[in-house]
Backbone bond lengths (Angstrom), bond angles and torsions (degrees), N, CA, C in turn:
res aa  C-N    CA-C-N  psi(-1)  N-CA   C-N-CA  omega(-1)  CA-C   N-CA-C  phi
1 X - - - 1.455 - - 1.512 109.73 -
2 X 1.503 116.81 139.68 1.394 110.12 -174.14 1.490 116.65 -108.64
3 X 1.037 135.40 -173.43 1.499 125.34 -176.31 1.360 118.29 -57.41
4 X 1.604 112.60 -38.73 1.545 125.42 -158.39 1.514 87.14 -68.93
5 X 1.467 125.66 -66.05 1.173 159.22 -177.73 1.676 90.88 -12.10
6 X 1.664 104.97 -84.49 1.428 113.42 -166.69 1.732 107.98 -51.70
7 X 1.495 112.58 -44.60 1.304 121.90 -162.35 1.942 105.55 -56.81
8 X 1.187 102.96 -39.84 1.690 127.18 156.27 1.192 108.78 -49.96
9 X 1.150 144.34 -98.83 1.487 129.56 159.74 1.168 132.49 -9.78
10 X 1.438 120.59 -62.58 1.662 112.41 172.26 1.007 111.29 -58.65
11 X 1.479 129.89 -29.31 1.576 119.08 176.16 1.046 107.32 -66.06
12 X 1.738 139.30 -40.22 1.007 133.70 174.37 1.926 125.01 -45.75
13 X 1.061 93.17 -64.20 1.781 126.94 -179.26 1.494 90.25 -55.04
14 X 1.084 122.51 -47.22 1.979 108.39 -179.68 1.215 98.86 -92.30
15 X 1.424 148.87 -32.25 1.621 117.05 -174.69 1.201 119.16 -96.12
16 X 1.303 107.30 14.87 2.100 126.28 -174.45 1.561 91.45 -123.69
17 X 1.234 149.99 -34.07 1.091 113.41 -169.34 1.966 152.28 -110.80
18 X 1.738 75.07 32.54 1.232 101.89 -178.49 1.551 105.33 -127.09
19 X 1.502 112.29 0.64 1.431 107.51 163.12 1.282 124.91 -102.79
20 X 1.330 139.03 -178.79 1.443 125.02 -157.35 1.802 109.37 -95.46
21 X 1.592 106.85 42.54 1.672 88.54 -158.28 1.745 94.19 -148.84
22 X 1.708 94.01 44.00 1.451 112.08 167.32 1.822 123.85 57.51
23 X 0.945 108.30 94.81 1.795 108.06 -169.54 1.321 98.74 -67.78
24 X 1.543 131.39 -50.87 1.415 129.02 -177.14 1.350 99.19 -66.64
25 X 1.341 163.14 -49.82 1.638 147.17 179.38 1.791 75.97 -46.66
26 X 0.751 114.80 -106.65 2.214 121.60 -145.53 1.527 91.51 -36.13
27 X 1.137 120.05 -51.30 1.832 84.31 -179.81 1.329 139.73 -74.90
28 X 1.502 95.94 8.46 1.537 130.31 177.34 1.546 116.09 -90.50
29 X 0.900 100.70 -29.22 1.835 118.98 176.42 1.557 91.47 -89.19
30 X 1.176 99.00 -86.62 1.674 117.58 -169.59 1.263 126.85 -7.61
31 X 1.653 93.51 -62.72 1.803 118.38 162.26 0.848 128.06 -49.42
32 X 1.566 128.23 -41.47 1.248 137.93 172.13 1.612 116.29 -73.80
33 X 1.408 113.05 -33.26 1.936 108.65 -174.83 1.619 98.82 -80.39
34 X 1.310 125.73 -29.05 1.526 119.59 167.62 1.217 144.65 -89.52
35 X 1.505 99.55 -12.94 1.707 113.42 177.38 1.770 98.51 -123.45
36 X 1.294 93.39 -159.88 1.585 91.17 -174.47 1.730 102.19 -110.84
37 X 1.261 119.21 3.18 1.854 109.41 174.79 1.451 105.64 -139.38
38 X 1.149 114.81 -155.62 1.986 127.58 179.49 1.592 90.92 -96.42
39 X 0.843 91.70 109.03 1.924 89.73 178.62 2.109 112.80 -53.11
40 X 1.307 108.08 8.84 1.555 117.56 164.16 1.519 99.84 81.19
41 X 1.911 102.80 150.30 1.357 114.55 168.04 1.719 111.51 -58.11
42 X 1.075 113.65 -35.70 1.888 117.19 169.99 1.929 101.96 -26.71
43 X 1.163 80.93 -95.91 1.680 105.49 168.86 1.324 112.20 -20.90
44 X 1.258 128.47 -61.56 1.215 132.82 -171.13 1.480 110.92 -62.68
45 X 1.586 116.87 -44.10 1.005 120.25 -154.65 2.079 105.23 -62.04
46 X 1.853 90.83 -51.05 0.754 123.36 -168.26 1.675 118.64 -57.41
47 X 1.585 120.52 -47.99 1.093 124.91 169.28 1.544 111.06 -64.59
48 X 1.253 119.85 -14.96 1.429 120.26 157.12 1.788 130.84 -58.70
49 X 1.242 92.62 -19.52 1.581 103.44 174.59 1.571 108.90 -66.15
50 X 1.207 104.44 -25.94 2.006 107.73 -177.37 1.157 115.17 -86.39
51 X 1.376 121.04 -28.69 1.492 132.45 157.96 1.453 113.14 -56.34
52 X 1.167 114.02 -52.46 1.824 106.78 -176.98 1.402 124.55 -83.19
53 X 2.005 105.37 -0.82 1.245 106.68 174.26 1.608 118.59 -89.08
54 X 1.476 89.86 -15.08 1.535 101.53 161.05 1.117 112.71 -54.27
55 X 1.755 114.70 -58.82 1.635 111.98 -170.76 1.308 112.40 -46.52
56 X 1.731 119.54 -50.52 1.295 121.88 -165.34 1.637 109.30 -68.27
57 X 1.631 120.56 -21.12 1.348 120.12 169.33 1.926 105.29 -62.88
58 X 1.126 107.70 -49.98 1.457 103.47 -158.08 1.545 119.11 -85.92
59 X 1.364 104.72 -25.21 1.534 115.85 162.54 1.842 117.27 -108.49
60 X 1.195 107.14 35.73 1.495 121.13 168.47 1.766 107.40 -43.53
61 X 1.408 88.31 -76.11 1.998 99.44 -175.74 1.512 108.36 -39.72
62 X 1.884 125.56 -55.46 1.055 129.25 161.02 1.874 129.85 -18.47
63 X 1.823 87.49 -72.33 1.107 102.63 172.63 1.393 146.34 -53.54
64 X 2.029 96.98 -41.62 1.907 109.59 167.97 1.748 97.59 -69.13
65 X 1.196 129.33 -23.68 1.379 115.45 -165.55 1.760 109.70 -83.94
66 X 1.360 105.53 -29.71 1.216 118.02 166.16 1.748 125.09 -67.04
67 X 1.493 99.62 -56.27 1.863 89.34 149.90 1.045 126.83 -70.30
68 X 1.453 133.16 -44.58 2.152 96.05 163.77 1.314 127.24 -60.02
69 X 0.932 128.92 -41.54 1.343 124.85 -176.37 1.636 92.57 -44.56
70 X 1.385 126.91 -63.85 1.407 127.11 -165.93 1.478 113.44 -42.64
71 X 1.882 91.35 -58.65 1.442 78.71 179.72 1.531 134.50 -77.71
72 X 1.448 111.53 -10.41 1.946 118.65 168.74 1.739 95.95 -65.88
73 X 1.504 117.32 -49.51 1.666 103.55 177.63 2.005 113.77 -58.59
74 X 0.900 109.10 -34.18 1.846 98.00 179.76 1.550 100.52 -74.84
75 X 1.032 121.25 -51.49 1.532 122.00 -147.89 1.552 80.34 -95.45
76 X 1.156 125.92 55.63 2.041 130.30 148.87 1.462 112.56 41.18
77 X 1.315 104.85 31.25 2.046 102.85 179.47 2.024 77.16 -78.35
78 X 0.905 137.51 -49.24 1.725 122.62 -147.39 1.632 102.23 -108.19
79 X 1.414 103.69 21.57 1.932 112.42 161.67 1.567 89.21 127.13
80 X 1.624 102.64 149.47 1.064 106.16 179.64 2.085 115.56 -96.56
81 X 1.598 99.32 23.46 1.431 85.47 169.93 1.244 114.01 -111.92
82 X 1.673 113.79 174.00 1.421 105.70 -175.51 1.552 139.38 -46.43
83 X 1.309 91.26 -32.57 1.470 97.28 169.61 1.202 134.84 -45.49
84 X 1.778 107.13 -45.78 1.408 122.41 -170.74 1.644 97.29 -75.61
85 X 1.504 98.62 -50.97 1.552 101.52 -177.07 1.973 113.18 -39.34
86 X 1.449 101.14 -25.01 1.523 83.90 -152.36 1.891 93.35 -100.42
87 X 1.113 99.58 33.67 1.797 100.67 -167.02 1.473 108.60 73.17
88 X 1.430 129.66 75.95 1.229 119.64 143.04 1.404 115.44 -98.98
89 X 1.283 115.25 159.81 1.887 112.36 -176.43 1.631 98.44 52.05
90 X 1.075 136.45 48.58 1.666 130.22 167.21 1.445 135.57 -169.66
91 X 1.482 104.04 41.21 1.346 135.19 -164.76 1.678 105.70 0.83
92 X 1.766 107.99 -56.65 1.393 121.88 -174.27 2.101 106.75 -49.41
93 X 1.647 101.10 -56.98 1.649 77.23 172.07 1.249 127.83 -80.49
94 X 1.466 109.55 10.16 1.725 106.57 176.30 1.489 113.65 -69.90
95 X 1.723 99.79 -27.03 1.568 94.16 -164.69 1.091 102.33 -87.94
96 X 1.578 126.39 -30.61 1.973 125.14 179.81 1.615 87.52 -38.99
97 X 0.954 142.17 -47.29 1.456 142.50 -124.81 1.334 99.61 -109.41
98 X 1.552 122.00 -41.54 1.657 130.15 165.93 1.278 117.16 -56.63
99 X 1.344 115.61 -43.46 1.789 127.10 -175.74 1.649 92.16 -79.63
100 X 0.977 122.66 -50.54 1.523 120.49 179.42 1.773 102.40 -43.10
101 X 1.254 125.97 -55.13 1.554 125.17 -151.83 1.164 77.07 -91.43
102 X 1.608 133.54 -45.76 1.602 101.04 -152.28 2.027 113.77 -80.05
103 X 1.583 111.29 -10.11 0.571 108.92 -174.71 2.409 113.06 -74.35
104 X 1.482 93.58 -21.54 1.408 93.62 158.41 1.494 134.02 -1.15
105 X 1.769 88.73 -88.62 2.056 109.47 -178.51 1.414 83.93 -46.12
106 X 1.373 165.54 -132.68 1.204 157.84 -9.67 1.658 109.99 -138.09
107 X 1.467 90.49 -39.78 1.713 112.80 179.18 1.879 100.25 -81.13
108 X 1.354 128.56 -19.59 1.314 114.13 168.26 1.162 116.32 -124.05
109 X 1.276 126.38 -16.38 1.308 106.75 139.45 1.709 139.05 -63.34
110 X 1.622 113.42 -19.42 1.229 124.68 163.58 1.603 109.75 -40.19
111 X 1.774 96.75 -59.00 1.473 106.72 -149.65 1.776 108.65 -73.53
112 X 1.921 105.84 -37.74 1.002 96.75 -178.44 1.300 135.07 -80.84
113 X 1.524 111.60 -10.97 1.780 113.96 166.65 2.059 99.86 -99.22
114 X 1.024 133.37 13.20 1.521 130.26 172.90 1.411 105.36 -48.23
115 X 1.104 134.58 43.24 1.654 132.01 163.05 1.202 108.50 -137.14
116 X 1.432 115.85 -38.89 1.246 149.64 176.53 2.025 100.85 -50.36
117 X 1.841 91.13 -74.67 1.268 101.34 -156.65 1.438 96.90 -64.14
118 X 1.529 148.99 10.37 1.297 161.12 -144.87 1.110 108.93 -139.96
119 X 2.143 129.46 -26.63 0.986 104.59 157.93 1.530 110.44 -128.21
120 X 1.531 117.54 -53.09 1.392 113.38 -168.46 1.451 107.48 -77.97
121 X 1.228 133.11 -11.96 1.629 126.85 163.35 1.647 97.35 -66.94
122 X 1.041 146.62 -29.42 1.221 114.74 -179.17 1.758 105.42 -90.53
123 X 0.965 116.49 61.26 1.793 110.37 171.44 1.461 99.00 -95.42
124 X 1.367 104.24 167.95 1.690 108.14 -176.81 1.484 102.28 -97.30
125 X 0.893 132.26 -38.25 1.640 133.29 158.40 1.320 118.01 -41.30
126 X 1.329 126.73 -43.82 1.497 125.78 -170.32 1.689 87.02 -83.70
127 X 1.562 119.03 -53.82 1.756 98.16 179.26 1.375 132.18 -63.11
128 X 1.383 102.58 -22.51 1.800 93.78 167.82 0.957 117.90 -65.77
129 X 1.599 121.54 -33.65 1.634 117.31 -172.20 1.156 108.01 -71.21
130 X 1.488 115.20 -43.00 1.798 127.65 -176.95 1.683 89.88 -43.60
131 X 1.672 110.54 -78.07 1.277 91.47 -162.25 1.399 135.55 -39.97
132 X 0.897 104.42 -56.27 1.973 121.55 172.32 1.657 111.38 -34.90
133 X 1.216 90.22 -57.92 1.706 87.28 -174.03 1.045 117.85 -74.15
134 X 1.560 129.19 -45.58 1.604 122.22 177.31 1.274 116.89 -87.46
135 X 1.880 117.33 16.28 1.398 133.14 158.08 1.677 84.39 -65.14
136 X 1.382 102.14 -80.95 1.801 110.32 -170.61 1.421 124.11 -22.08
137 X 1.339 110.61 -37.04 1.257 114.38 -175.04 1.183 118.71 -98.02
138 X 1.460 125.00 -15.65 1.389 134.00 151.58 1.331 114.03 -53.21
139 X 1.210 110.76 -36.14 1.986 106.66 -171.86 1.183 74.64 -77.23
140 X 1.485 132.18 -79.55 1.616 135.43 -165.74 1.724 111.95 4.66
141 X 1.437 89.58 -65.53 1.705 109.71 -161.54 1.556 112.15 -67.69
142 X 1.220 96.42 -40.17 1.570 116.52 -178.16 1.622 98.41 -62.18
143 X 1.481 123.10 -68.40 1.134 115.22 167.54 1.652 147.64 -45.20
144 X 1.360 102.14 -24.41 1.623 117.61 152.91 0.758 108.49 -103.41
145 X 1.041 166.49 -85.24 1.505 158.87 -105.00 1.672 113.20 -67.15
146 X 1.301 120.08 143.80 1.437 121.72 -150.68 1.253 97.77 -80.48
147 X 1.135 131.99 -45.67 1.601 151.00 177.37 1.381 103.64 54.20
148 X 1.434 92.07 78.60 1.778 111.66 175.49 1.640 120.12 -128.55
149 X 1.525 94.98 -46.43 1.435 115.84 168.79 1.917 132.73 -50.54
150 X 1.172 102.39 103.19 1.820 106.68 173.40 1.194 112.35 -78.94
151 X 1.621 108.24 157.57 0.923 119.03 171.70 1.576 122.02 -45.78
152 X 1.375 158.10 -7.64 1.147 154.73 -80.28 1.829 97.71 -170.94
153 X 1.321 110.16 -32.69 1.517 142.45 -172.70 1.868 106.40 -110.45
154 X 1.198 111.17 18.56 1.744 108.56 175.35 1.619 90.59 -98.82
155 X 1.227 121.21 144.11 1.269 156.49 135.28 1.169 145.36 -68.35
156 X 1.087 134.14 177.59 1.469 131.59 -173.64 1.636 102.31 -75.51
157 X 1.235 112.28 -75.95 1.561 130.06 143.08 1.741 99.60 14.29
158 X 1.609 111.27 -84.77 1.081 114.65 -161.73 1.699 122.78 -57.73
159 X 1.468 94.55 -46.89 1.214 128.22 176.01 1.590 109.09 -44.39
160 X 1.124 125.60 -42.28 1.332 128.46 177.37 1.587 109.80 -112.42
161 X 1.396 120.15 10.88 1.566 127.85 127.95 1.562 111.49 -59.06
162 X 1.572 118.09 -84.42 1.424 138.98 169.05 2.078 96.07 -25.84
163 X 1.227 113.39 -41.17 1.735 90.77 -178.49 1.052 116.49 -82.52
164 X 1.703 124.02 -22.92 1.422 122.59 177.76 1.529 124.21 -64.91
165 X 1.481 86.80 -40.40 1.505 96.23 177.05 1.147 120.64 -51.56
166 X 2.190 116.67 -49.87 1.205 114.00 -166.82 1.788 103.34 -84.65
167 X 1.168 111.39 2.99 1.690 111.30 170.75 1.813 106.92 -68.04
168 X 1.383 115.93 -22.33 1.135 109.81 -160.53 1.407 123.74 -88.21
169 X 1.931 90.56 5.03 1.766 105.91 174.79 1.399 95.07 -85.86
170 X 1.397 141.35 -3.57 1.544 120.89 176.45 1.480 105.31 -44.10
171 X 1.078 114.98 -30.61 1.643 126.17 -174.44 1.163 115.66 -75.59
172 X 1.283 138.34 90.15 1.686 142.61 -176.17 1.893 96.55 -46.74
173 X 1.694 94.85 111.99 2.004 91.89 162.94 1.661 83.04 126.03
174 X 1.403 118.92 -36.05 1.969 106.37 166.98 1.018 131.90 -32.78
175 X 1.403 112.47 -60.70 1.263 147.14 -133.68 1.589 100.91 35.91
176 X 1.734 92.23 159.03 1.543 114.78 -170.17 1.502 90.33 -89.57
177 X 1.439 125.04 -52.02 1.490 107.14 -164.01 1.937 112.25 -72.11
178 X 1.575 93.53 -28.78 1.697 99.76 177.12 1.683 109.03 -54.48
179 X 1.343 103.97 -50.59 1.530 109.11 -175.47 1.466 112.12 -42.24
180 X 1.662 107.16 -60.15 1.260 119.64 -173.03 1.703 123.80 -52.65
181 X 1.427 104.57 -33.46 1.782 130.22 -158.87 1.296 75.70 -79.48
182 X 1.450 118.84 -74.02 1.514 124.00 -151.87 1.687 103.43 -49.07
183 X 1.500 123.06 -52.91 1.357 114.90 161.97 1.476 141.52 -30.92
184 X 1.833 101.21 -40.91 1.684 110.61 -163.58 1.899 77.64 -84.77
185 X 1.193 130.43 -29.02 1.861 113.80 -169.77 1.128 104.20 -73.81
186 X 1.289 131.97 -36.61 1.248 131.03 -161.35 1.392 106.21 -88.62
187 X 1.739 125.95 -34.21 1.343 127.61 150.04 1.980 123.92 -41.30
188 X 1.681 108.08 -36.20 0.969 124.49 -176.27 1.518 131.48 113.85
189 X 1.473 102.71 3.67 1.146 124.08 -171.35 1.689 109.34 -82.27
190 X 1.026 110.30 142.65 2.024 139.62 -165.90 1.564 79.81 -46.14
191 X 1.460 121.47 157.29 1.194 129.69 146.02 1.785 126.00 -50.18
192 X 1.307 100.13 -34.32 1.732 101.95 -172.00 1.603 100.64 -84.74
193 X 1.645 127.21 -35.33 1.424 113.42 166.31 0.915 143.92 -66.30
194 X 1.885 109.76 -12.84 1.136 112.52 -153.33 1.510 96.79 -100.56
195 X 1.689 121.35 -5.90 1.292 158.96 154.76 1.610 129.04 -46.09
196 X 1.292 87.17 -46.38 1.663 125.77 -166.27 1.486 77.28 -71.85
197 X 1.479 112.90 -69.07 1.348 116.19 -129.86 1.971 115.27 -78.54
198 X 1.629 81.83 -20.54 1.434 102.13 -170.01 2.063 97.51 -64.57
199 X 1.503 77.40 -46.90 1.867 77.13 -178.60 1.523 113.58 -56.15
200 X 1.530 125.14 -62.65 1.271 109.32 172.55 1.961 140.88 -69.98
201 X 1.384 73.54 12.55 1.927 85.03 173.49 1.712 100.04 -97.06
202 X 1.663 119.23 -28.83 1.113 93.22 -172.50 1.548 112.86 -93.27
203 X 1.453 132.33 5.02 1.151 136.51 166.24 1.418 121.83 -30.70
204 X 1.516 122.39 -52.32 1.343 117.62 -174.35 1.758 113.61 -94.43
205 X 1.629 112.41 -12.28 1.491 98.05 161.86 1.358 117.63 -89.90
206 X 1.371 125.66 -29.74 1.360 97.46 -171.45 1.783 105.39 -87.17
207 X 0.939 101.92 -26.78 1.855 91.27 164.68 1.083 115.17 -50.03
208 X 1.492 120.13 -46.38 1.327 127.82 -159.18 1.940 93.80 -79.05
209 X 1.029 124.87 -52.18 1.468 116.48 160.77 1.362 141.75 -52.27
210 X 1.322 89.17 -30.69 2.049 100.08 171.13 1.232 92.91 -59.07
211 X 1.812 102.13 -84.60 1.506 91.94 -156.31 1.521 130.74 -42.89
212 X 1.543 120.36 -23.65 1.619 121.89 -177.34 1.474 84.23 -42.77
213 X 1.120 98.96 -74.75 1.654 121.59 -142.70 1.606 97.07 -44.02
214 X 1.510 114.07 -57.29 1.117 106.95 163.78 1.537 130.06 -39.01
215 X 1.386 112.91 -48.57 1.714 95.93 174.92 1.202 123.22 -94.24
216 X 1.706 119.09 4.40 1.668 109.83 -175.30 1.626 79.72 -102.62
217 X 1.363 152.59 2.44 1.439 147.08 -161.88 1.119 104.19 -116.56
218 X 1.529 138.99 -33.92 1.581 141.56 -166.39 1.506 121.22 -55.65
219 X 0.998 110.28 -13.50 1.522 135.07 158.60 1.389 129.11 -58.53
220 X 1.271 86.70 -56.56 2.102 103.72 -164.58 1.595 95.03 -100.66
221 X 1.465 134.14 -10.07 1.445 119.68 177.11 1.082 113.17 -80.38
222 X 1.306 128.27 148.90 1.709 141.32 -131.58 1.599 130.38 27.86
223 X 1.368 103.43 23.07 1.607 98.71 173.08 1.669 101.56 -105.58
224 X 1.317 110.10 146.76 1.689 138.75 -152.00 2.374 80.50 -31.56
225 X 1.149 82.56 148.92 1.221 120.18 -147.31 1.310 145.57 -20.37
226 X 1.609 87.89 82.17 1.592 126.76 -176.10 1.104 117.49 -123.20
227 X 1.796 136.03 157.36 1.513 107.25 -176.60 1.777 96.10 -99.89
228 X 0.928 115.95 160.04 1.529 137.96 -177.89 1.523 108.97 -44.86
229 X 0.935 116.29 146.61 2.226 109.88 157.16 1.577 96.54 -38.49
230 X 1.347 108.73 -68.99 1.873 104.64 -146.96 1.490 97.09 -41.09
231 X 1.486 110.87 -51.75 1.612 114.11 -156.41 1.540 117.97 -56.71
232 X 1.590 96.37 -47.41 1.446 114.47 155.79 1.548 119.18 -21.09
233 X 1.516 106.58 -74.85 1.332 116.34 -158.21 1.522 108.53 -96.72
234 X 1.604 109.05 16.48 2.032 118.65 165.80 1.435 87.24 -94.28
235 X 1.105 132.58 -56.29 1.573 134.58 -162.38 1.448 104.85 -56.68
236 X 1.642 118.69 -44.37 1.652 120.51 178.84 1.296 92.21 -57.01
237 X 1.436 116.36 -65.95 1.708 97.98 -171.98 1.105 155.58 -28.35
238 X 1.731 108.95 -47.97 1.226 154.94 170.44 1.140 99.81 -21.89
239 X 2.142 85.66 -80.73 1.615 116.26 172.37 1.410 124.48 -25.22
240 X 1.515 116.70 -50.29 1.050 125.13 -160.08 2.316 118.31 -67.64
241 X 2.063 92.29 -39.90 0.967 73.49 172.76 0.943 131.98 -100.08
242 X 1.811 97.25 -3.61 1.851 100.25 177.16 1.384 112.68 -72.55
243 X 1.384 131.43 -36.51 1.786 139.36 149.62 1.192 96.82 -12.24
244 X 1.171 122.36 -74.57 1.766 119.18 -151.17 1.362 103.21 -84.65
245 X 1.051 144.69 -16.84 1.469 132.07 152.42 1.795 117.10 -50.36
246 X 1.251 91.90 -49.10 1.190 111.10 -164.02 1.762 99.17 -77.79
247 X 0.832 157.26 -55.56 1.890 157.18 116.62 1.617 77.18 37.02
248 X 1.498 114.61 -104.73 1.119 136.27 -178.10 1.245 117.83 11.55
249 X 1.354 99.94 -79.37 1.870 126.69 -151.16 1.886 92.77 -90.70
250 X 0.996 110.80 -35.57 1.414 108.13 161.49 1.374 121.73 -63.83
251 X 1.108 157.23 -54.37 1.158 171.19 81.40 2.045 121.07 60.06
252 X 1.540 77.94 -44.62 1.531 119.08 178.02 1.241 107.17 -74.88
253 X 1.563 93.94 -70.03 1.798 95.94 -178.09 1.288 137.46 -50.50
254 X 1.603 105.69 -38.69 1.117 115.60 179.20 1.227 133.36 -57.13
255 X 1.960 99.17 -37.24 1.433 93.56 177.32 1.382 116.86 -88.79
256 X 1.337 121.81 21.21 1.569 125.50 -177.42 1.899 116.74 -95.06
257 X 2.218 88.36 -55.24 1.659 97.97 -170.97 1.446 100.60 -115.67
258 X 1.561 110.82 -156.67 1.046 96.16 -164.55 1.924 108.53 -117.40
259 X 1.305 134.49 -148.88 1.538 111.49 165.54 1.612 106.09 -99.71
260 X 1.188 124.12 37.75 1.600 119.42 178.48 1.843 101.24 -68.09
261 X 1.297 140.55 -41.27 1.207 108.28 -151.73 1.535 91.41 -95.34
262 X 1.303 136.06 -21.19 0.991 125.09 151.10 1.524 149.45 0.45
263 X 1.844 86.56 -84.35 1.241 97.07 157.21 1.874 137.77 -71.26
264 X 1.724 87.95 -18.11 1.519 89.45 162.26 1.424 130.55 -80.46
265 X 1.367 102.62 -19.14 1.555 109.64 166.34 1.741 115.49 -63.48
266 X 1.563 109.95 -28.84 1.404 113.81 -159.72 1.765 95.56 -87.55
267 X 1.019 130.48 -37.49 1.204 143.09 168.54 1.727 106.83 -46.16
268 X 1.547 107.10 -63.45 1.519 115.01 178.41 1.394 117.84 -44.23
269 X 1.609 114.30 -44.71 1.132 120.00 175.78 1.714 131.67 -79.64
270 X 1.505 92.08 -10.09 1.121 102.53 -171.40 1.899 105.97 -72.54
271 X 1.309 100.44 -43.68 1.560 127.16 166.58 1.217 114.22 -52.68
272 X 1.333 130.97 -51.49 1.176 144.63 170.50 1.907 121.27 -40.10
273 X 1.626 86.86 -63.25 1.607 99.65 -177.56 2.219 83.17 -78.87
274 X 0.803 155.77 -107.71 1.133 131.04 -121.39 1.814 116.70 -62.18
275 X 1.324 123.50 12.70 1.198 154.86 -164.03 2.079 86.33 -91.87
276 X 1.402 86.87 -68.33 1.962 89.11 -176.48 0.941 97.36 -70.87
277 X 1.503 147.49 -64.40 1.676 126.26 178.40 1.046 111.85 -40.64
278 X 1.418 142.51 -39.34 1.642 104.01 -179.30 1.261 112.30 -110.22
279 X 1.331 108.87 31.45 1.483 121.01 164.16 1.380 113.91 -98.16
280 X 1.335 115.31 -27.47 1.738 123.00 175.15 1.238 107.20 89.45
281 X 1.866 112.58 35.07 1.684 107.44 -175.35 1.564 93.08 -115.74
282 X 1.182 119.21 -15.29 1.881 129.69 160.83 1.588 114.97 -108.88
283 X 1.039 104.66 152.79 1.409 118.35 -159.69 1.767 77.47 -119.29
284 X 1.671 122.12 148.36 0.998 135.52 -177.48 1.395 114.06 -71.28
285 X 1.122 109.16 -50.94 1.838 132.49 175.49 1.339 113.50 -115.76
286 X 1.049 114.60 16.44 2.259 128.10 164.19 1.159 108.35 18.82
287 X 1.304 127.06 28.60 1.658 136.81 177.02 1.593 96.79 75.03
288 X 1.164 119.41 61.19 1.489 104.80 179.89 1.398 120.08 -86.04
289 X 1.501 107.76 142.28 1.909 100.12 -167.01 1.423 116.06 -105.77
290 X 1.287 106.54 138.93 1.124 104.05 -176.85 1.483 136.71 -79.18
């Protein structure tokens, strides 16, 4: 992979992966129309680490307020019975404790299809369809969904709704934040929480996935056809500051319109990529490495 290459990618990986229309599908395409393979789940995982360091830049205040509260609720500052311990009366440690469970589905379902999600989840057939359909159901949700509910009113219940959903981006063409959004509408939750929430639920998996990848991968990056550490870790960058622009303007939007062009974009593309598969300008599995 060459400089231009990665610098292309991180732009990709930060302005796709905080919107609902899957960052791993476009760097899955992407990689492949400019280089000669799928630049690999490694890669992906990994340039994802610059994306979520955005999150932790832009929802910092959020976040330290959310770990103390957690930790004054365990360590018995707000009563020493379970209850108090587990966030009762203290919205802030309820959610350490919500992102904790919901993050569950994702970390074992990660682990137990991880061969899977490394090779036959990245086919271009299974992501066109992904996109299209859980495009559909994104407008779906958006279009019913009561969008009344705050963050403040999630549950245990929900919480391990909210993890299933975002388990269902193991699948390149979901998206992790679409999965999640489409959940909080259909739960009933506002467009901007259900937004909110997706971002701080995915904090501890995809960190928690970068880095693997990062240390069981640091080995095999730049050997014959893999991209290098450096390239790797220009593309996280990329990510990182185009992410946090992009946080922003997303953030905005949401609470204004609605997800229609979204899903019409995900549809467009969906057409698009099976357009080059049976044109023979995408390769189904683009040499993808495992």
């Amino acid at each position: 992979m060459s400089w231009w290459e990665a610098v292309v990618l991180g732009l990709v990986q930060g302005l796709t992966e905080f919107l609902p229309i899957s960052s791993s599908a476009h760097l899955r395409i992407v990689g492949e129309l400019i280089g000669s393979t799928d630049p690999g789940a490694a890669f992906t995982a990994i340039t994802q680490i610059g994306t979520e360091t955005a999150v932790l830049l832009y929802f910092r205040r959020d976040i330290a307020r959310i770990v103390v509260a957690w930790w004054r609720a365990l360590t018995g500052a707000n009563g020493s019975d379970w209850h108090s311990r587990f966030g009762e009366g203290d919205p802030d440690a309820r959610m350490a404790w919500w992102i904790a469970l919901g993050s569950v589905p994702i970390v074992v379902l990660g682990l137990a299809f991880q061969d899977t999600i490394t090779s036959s989840f990245r086919n271009l057939y299974l992501i066109a369809i992904t996109l299209a359909v859980f495009g559909l159901i994104l407008g779906w949700a958006d279009k019913v969904g009561a969008k009344r509910e705050t963050l403040d009113r999630i549950d245990a219940k929900h919480a391990v709704a909210f993890g299933f959903a975002q388990a269902m981006a193991l699948i390149p063409g979901v998206s992790r934040s679409g999965g999640t959004i489409t959940a909080g509408l259909l739960l009933g939750y506002t467009r901007e929480a259900a937004a909110r929430y997706s971002f701080l639920l995915a904090i501890p998996a995809v960190l928690g996935s970068g880095f693997e990848q990062l240390v069981t991968n640091i080995d095999l990056l730049g050997t014959a056809g893999t991209p290098s550490l450096a390239m790797t870790l220009l593309a996280a960058f990329i990510a990182f500051v185009v992410g946090y622009v992009v946080i922003i303007g997303f953030l905005k939007i949401v609470s204004t319109y609605s997800y229609r062009p979204f899903v019409i974009y995900r549809l467009g593309l969906s057409v698009v990529v099976l357009a080059l598969l049976v044109l023979g300008v995408l390769d189904p599995y683009g040499g993808a490495l495992g």
